[in-house]
N, C-alpha and C positions, 0 to 999 in steps of 0.2 A: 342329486346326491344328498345322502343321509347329514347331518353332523358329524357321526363319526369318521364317514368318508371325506371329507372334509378336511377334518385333524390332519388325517396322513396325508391329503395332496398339499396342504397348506406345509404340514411340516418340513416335507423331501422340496417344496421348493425353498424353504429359506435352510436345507441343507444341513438340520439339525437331527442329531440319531433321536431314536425314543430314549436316549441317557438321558442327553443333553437338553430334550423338551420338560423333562423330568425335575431337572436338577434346577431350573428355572420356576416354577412351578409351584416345588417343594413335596413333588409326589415321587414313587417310584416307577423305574421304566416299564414296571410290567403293569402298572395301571395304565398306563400310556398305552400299552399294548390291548390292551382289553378294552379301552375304546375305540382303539382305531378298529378290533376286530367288531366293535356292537356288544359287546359282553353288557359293558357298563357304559356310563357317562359321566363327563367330569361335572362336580361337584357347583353349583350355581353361583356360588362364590366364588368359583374359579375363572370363571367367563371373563371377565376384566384383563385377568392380569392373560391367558390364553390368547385372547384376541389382541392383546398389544404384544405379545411375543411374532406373534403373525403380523401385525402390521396394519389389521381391517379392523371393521365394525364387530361388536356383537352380535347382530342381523346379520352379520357376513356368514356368520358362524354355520348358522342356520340354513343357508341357501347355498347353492349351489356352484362351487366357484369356478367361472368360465377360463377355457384353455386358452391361455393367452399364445399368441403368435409368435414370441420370444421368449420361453419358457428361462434358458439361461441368466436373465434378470429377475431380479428376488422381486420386483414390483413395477408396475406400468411406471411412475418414475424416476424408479431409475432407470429405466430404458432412453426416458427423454434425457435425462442427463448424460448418457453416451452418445446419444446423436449432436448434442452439444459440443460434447468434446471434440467430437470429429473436426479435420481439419477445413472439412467445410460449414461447419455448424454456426448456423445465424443468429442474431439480436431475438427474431423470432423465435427461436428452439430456445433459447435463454428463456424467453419469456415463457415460454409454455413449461418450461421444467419449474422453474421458481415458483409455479401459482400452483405448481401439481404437490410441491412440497410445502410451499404456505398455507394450503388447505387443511393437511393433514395435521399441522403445527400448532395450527391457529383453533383449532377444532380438537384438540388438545388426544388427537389418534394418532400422535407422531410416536416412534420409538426411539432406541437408539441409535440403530442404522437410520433411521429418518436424519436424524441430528447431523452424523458423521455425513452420509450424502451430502445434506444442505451447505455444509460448511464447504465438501470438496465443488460442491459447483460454483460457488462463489469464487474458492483459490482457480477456478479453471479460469471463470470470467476476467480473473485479476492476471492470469499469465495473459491470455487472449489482447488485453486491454495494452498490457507492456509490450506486447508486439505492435497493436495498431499506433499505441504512442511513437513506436520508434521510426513506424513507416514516416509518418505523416513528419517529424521533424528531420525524414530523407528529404523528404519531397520539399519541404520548406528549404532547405538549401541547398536542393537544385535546383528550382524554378524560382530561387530568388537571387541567383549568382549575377545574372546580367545587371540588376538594378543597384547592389549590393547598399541594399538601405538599411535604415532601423531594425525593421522585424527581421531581417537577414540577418546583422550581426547577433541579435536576441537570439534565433536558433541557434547560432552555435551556443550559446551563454546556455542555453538551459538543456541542451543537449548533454554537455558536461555536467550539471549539476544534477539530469534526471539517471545518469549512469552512476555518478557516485552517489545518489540516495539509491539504488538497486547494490549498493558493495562492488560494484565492476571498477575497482580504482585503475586498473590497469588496462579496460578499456577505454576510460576517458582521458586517460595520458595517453595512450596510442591514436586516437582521435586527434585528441588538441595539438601534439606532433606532428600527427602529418597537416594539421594547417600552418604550423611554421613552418614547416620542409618546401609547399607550393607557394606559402606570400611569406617569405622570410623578414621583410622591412614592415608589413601589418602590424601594429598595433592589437590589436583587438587580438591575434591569431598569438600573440606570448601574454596579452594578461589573462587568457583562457585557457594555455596552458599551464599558465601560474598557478590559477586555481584548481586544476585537475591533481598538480604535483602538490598543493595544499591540501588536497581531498585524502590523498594517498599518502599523506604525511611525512612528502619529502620535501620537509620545508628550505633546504638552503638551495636544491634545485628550484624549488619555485620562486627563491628570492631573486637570484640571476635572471629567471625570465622577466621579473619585473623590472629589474639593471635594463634591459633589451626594451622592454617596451617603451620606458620614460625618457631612453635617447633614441625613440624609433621617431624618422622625419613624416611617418606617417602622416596626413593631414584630414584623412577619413573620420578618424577616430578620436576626437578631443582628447587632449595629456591630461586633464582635471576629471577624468573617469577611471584614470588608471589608481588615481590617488586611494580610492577606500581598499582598493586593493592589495595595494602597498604596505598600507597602515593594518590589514587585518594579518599580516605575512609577519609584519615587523613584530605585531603584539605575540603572535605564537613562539617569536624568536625571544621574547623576553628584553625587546631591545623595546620599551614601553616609550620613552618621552619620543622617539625616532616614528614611531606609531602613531603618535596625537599631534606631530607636526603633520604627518601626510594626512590624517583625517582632516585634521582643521584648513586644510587646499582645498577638499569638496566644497561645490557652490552647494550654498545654504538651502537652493528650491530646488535641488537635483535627486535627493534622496534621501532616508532616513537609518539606514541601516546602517550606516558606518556610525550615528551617534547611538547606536543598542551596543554598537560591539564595545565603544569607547567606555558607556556606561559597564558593561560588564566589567570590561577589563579593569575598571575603576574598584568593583566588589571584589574582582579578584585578589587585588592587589591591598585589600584590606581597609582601601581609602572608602571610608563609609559617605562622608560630606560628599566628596566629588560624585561617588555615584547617586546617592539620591539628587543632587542639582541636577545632573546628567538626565537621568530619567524624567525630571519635572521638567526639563528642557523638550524632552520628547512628547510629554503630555501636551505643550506649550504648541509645538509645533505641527502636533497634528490636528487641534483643534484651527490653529491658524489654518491651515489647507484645508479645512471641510469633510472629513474622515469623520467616521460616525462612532464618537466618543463613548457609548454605551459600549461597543463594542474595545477600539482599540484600545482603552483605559484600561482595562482589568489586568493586563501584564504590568505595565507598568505601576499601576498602584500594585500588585502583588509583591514586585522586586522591591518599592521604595518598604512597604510594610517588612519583609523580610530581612531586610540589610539593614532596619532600624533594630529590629528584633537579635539580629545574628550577634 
């Protein structure tokens, strides 16, 4: 094939008229026309912008472009990108789509359908991803019902917390429901609900379920776990000192998160002193445990610098 043969298979596969090759260009469609018939050729300065309207090389331009086997796809890949999608599409098809558009990217021949593709296969990988997430925390509390340990009650716990960071509030209340519906005297099965009805921001329903769990005879589930949760229920409620008494029940080597919330809730409430103490209390403590302070410092110096500032 000539180059000017070329222009027009290249053109009719990315489905643009000779307007619209034109109007990109900055030429008119009848010069468009009169290459693709051989009359003329475009102009050498035009090579650049021509060839990334098409998607190939300069040297593409030139040679002859082979009939590809799925003509329907504007480019080899995107074609790997819809084998991906498919509902059988592998970690491998991932792989081979990502490096076919990293190429093109990196090597600075990408256009803007390159970009737009790139981005959608990433969103495919990240739905695909929410899917295997969810399988796999089936499967953890199924085949962890008979032992019903640690990492069992965990599942449920981040089950709920990974549906309400997806916005599904009302499926992690329907969830955490039906674990009180099957172990109604659980523990764990109403402060999980607590949290799902805090996620969904029906805070006076979730304070009840924390009523249930704190006089549940449960004995599975320690009553000193239920407390951060109490306290982060109580602060939403604006019932604050009611909040820093159930924080301060947490055993002091069980966790840290309930002294972030207390320190927040301290800026919130305009008490500057208590939150910076707060916070230096947090510094204090994670250096105590062996957390790698390069890392975990930078929030909490950032909130104590801000709340001095505010």
């Amino acid at each position: 094939m000539t180059m000017n043969e070329n222009i027009k298979t290249l053109r009719l596969q990315k489905r643009l008229s000779q307007e619209a090759l034109g109007e990109l260009l900055g030429v008119s469609a009848q010069a468009v026309s009169k290459w693709e018939q051989g009359l003329t050729s475009p102009d050498i300065s035009l090579l650049p912008a021509l060839a990334e309207c098409f998607g190939v090389t300069i040297d593409s331009l030139f040679q002859g472009v082979p009939k590809r086997k799925y003509p329907g796809y504007e480019t080899d890949r995107c074609e790997l990108m819809v084998i991906y999608e498919a509902e059988n599409g592998t970690d491998e098809d991932f792989r081979r789509a990502e490096e076919a558009y990293r190429e093109v990217i990196m090597t600075g021949k990408a256009n803007i359908q390159d970009y737009l593709d790139y981005a959608a296969l990433h969103r495919i990988r990240m739905y695909k991803d929410r899917e295997l997430a969810m399988r796999y925390y089936r499967r953890a509390l199924e085949e962890g019902k008979e032992q019903r340990g640690g990492y069992w009650l965990a599942a449920h716990r981040d089950l709920v917390q990974y549906l309400l960071s997806l916005g599904r509030t009302e499926d992690a209340v329907a969830e955490s429901k039906q674990w009180c519906e099957e172990e109604p005297n659980a523990r764990w099965a109403h402060v999980y609900h607590s949290q799902a009805l805090e996620g969904a921001g029906r805070l006076e329903e979730a304070w009840k379920e924390i009523e249930i769990a704190l006089a549940a005879p449960d004995e599975e589930w320690g009553e000193e776990w239920v407390y951060e949760d109490a306290g982060n229920v109580c602060a939403k409620l604006g019932r604050y000192e009611e909040a820093i008494s159930y924080w301060d029940k947490v055993p002091k080597d069980s966790s840290i998160s309930h002294l972030y919330s207390k320190a927040e809730m301290y800026a919130s409430m305009g008490e500057k002193e208590k939150a910076i103490k707060q916070f230096e209390e947090i510094l204090v403590w994670l250096e105590e445990h062996g957390f790698n302070m390069e890392l975990e410092s930078v929030y909490p110096l950032q909130r104590i610098e801000q709340i001095k500032n505010s």
